[in-house]
C-alpha positions as CSV (number, residue, x, y, z in Angstrom):
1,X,107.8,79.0,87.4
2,X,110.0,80.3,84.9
3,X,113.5,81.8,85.7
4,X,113.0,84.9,84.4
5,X,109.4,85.4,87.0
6,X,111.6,83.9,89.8
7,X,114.2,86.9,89.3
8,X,111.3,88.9,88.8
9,X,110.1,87.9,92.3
10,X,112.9,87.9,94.1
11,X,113.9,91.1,93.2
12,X,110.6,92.8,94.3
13,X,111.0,90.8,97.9
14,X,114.6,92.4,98.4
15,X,113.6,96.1,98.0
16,X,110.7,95.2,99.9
17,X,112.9,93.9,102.6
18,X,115.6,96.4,102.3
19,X,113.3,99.6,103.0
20,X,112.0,96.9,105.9
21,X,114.7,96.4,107.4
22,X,116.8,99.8,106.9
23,X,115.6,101.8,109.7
24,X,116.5,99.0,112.5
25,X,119.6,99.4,114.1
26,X,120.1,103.1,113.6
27,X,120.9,104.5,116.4
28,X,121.7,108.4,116.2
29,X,121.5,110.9,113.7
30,X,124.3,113.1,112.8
31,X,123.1,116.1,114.1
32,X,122.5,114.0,118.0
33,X,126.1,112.6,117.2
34,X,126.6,116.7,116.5
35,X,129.1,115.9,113.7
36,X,127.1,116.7,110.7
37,X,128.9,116.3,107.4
38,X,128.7,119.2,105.0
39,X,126.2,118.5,102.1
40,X,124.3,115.8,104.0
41,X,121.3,115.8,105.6
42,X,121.4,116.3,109.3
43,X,118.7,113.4,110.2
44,X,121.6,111.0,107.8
45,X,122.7,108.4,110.4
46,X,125.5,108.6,111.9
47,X,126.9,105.2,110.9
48,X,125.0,103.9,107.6
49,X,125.8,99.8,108.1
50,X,125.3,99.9,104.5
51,X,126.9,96.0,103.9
52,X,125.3,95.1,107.0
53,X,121.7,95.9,105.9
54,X,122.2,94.3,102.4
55,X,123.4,90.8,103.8
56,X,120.6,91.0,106.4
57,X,117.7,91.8,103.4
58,X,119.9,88.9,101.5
59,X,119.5,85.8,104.0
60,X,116.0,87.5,105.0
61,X,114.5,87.6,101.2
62,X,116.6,84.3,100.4
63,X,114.5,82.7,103.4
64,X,111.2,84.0,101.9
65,X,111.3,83.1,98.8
66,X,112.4,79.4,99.2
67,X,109.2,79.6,101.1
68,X,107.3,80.6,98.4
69,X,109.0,78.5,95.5
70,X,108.4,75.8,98.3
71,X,104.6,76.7,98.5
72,X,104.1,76.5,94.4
73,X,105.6,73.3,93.7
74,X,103.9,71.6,96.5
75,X,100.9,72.6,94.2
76,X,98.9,74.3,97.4
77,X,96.3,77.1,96.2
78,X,93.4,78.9,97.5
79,X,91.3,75.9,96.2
80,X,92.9,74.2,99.5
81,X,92.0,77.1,102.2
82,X,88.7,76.4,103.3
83,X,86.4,79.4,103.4
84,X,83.6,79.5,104.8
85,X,80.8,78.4,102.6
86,X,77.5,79.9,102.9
87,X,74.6,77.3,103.6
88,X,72.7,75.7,100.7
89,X,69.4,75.0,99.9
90,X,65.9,77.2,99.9
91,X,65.3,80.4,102.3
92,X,62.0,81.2,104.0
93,X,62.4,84.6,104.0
94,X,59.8,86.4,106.8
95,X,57.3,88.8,105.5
């Protein structure tokens, strides 16, 4: 794999992460926690944990993709998953 389709890769896992893991953990809105900031949106939470999400989608996506780095070089593919295979031979087919 070259560098350049790891990043690639890796950087498609974190946003899919991030929006995966941003709604955990909020508890209120603003507009439960009745102090709604002027401008924002009154379903905003009311304490973002920003830093907190991003290290969380970090170690999560980090985690994953060793995984799958892991899973290429070991040289596994879908030639190794056995299917099931249809029987072989002739069919009598009723009439």
């Amino acid at each position: 794999m070259s560098v350049a389709l790891g990043l690639a890769t890796y950087f498609i896992l974190w946003w899919i992460f991030l929006f995966a893991i941003l709604p955990f953990g909020v508890h209120r809105t603003q507009e439960e926690a009745g102090e709604v900031i002027p401008g924002s949106e009154p379903s905003a939470p009311d304490r973002p944990r920003f830093l907190k999400v991003i290290g969380i989608t970090t170690v999560v996506t980090t985690i994953v993709f060793a995984g799958f780095v892991w899973l290429r070089m070991s040289g596994f593919g879908l030639d190794d998953i056995p299917f099931f295979q249809p029987p072989t031979g002739s069919y009598a087919h009723p009439s």
